[in-house]
C-alpha positions as CSV (number, residue, x, y, z in Angstrom):
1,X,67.0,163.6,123.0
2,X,64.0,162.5,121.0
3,X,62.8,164.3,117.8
4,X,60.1,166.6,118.1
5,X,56.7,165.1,115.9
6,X,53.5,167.3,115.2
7,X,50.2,165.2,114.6
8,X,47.6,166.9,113.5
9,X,44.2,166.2,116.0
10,X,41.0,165.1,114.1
11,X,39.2,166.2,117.2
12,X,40.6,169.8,118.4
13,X,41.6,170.2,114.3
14,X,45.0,171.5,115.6
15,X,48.8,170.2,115.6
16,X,49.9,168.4,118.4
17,X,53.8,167.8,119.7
18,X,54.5,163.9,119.5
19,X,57.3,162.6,120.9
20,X,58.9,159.4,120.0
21,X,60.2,157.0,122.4
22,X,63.9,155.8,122.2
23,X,63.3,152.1,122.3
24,X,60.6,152.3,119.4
25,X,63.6,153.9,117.2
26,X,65.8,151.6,118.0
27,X,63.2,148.4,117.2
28,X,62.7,150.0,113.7
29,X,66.4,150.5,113.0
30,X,67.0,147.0,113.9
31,X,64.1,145.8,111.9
32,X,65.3,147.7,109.0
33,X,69.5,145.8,109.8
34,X,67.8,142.9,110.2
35,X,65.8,142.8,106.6
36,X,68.5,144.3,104.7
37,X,71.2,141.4,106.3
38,X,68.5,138.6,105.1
39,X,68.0,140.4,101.6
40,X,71.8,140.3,101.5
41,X,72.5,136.6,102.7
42,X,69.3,136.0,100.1
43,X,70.8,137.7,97.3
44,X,75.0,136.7,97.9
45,X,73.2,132.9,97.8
46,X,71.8,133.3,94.8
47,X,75.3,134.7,93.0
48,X,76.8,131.9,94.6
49,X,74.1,129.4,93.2
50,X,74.2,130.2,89.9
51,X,76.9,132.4,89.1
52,X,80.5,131.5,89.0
53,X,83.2,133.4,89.8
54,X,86.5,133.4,87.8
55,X,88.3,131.4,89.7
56,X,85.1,128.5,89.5
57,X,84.7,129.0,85.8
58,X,88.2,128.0,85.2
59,X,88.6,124.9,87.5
60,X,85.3,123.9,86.2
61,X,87.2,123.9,82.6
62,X,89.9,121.9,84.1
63,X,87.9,119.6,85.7
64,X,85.9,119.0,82.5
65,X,89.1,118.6,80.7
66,X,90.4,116.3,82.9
67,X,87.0,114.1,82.5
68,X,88.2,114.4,78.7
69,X,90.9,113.1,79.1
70,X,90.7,110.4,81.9
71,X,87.6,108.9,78.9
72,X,90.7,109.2,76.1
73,X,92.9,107.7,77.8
74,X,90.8,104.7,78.8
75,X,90.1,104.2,75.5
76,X,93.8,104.1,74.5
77,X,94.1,101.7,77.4
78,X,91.4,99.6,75.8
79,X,93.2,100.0,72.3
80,X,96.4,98.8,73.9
81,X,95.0,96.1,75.6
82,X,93.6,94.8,72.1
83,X,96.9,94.5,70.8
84,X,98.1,92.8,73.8
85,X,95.5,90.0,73.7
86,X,96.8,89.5,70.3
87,X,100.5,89.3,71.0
88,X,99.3,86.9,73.9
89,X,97.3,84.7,71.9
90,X,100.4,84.6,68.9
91,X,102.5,84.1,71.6
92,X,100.6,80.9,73.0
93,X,99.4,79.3,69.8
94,X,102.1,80.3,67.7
95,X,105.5,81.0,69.5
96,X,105.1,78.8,72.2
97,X,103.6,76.2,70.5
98,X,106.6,75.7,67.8
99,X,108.9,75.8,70.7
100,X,106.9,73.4,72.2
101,X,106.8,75.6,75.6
102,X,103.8,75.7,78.0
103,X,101.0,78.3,76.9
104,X,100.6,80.8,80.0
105,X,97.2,80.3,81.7
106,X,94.7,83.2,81.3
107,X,94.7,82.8,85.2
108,X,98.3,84.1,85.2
109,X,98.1,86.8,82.5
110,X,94.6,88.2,83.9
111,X,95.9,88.1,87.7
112,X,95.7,91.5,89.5
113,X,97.8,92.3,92.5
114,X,96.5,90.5,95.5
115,X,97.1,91.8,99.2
116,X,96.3,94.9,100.8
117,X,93.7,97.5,99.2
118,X,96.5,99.3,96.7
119,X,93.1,101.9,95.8
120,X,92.5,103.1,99.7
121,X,93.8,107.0,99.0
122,X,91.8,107.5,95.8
123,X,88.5,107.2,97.8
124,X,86.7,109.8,99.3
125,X,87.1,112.2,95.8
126,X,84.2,113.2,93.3
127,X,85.7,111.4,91.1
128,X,87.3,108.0,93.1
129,X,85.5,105.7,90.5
130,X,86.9,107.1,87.2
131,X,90.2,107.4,88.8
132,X,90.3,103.8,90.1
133,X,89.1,102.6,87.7
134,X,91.8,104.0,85.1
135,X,94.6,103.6,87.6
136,X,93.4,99.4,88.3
137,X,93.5,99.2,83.9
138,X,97.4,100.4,83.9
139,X,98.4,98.2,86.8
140,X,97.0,95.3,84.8
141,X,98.7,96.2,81.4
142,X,101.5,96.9,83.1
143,X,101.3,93.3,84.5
144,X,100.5,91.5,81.7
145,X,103.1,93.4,79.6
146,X,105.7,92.0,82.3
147,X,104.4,88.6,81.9
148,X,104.6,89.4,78.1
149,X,108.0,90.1,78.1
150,X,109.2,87.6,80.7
151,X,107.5,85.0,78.3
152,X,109.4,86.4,74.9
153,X,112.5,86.3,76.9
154,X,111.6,82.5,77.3
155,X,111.1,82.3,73.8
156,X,114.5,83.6,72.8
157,X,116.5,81.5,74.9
158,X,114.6,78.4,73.4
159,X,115.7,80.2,70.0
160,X,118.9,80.3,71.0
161,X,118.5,76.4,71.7
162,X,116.6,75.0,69.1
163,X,119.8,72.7,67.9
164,X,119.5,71.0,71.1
165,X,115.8,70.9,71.8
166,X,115.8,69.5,68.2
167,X,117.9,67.1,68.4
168,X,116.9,66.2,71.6
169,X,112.9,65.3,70.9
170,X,112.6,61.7,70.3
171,X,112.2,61.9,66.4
172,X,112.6,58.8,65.5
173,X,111.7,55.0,65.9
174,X,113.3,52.9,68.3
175,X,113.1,50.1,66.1
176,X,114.1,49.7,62.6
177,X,111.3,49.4,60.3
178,X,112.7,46.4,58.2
179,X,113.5,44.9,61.8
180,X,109.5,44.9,62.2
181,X,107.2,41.9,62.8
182,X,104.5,43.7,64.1
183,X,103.1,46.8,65.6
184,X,101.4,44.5,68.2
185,X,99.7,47.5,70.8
186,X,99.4,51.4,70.8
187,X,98.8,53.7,73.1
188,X,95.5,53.4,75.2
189,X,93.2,51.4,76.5
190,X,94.3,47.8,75.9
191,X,93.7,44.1,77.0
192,X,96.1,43.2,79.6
193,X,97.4,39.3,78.0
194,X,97.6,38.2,81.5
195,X,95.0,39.1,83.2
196,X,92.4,39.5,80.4
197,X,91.0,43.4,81.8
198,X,91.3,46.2,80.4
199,X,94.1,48.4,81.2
200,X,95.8,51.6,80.0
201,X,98.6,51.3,77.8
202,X,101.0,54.1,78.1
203,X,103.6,52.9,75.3
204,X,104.2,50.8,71.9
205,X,104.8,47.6,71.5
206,X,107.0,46.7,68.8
207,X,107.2,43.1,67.9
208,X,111.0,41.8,67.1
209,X,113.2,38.7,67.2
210,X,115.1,39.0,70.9
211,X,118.4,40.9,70.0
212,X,117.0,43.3,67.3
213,X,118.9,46.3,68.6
214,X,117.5,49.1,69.9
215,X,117.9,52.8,69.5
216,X,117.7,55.9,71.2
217,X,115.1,58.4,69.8
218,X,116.7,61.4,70.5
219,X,120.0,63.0,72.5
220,X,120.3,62.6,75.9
221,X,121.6,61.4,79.3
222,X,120.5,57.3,80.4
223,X,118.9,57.7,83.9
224,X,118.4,54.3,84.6
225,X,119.6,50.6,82.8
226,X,119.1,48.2,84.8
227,X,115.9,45.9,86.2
228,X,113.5,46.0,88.7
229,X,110.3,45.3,89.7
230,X,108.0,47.4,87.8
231,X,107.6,45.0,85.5
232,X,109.4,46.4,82.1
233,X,112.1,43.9,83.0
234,X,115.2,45.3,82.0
235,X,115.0,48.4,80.9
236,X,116.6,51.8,80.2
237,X,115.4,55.3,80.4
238,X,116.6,58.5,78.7
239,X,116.3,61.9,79.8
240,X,116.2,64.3,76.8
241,X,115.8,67.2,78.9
242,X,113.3,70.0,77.9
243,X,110.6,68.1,79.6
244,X,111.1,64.9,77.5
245,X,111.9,61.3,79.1
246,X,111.8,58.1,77.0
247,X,111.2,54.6,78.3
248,X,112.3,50.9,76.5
249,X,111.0,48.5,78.7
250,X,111.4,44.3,78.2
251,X,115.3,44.3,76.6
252,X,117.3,41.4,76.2
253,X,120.5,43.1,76.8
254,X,121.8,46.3,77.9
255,X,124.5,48.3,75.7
256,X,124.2,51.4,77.7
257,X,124.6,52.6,80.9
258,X,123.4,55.4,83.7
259,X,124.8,58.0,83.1
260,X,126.0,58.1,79.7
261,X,125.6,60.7,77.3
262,X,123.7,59.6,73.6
263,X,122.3,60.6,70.6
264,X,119.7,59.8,68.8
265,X,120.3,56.8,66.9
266,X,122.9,55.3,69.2
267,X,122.0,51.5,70.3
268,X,121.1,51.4,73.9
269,X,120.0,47.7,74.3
270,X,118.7,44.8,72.5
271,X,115.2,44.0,72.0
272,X,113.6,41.0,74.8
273,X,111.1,40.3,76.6
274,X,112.0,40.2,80.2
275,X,109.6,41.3,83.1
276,X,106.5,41.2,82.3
277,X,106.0,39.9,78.8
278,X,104.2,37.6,77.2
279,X,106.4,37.5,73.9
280,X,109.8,39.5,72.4
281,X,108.8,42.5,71.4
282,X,110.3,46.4,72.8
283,X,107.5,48.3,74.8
284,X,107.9,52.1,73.9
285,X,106.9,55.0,76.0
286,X,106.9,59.1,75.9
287,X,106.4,61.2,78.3
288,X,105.7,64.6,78.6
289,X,106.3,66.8,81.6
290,X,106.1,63.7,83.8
291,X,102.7,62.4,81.9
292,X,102.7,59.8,79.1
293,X,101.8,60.9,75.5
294,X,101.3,58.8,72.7
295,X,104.4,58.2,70.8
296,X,103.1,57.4,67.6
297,X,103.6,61.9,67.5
298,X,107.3,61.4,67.4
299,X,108.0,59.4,64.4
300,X,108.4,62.8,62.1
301,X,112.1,61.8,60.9
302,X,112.4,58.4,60.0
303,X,109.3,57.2,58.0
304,X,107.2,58.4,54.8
305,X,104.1,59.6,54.9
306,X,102.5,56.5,53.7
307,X,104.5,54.9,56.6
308,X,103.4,57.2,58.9
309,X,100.0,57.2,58.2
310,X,100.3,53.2,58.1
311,X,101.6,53.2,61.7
312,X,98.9,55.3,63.0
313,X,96.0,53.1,61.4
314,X,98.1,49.9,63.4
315,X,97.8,51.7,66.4
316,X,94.8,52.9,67.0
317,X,93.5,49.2,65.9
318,X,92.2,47.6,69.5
319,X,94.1,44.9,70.2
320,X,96.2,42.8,73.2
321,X,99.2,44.5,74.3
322,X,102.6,42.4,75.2
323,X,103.1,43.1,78.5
């Protein structure tokens, strides 16, 4: 039942019953629910907005912790990594170098890990880039401080060698000084005697009467006396192992052969000048890893260092090799 109004009349100056209608009560009290839900969703906004609750006040301390610490601990990762360059660049120029062992490429040490995306699951977070980017910096160190150890481990077993790699480098001349004529041709660029061009020289010619003996430079196993037609005539190479291989081209005579075991200073053959010669005299080469390097490097146990130093002025003189 609706609730009984009095308005007063202007006109007849008297109070008049009013009734109100149902529905105009009920649009009032919805307008009134209506405002009050929008001041409410207005007002619970705001809180949310810019006030935290507990609960967000303390994972917003962890989080900024963690941001803390992610920042510390790349810098530690930088730190390390500082160190490790060092190590590296002792190990290449120092370690590996007195060892005579390959230096490890930057190529190798610097390579990351190749395949499939390893990063995929830390996308698609706040904080993907930071967290990448730490986790990419530990799989490198951890990488390079593999290829760290793997190459110290490479280093002690050439420790544990060094009597044999030692005595195994060609140390020595192949020739007796005081059995000498001539240092006729170093290594290089030389005139061929034959054909008047100029032609790389991988060797040393050493100018002797034919049968001057002729030495091995340094321990090793003969992997080939014999002739053929290269053009060294008859000649003998030695395998030294740790990469080394010595070649005495143009003999006379053999004293050695495939197979055997010698040491440096044992007589291997007797100097000539078979194959391709144009005089007696030994023709001397080094080599390397498979590539020719100039032997003149390899005299360190046998001569002075006027001697030495003698040598290397003869050799680098430009001349016409022997053969």
């Amino acid at each position: 039942m609706a609730r009984t109004k009095f308005i007063f009349n202007t006109k007849t100056l008297s109070y008049e019953k009013h009734i109100e209608p149902v529905w105009r009560r009920i649009l009032k009290l919805v307008s009134m629910l209506s405002t009050s839900v929008a001041i409410s969703v207005v007002f619970i906004f705001l809180v949310y907005r810019f006030v935290d609750s507990p609960k967000e006040r303390k994972l917003k301390r962890e989080i900024s912790n963690m941001e803390v610490n992610y920042h510390l601990i790349d810098q530690r990762i930088d730190r390390i990594n500082s160190v490790l360059k060092d190590l590296q660049e002792r190990d290449n120029n120092i370690y590996r170098a007195i060892f005579e062992a390959e230096p490890i490429s930057d190529e190798i040490r610097k390579s990351g890990y190749s395949g499939v995306n390893r990063y995929d699951k830390l996308e698609g977070y706040d904080y993907s880039e930071l967290i990448k980017d730490i986790t990419k910096k530990v799989d490198q160190l951890s990488k390079a401080t593999v290829i760290q150890s793997k190459s110290y481990d490479e280093i002690w077993n050439l420790i544990h060698n060094q009597d044999q790699m030692l005595g195994s480098i060609p140390a020595i001349m192949p020739v007796h000084q005081e059995d000498l004529k001539l240092m006729a041709s170093g290594f290089g660029d030389r005139i061929d005697p034959i054909y008047k061009t100029t032609h790389f020289h991988a060797g040393m010619d050493f100018v002797a009467d034919i049968g001057k003996p002729v030495y091995a430079t340094g321990n090793g196993t003969v992997e080939f006396a014999e002739t053929d037609g290269s053009g060294y005539g008859i000649h003998v190479k030695i395998n030294h192992g740790f990469g080394y291989l010595t070649l005495y081209g143009h003999l006379s005579e053999l004293k050695c052969v495939a197979g055997q075991k010698v040491k440096r200073g044992d007589l291997i053959g007797l100097v000539g000048s078979t194959g391709k010669s144009v005089g007696p005299h030994l023709h001397y080469e080094v080599h390397k890893n498979g590539v020719p390097v100039n032997p003149v490097n390899y005299y360190f146990s046998d001569l002075s260092s006027e001697e030495y130093n003698r040598l290397i002025e003869q050799s680098r003189q430009p001349s016409q090799s022997f053969d």
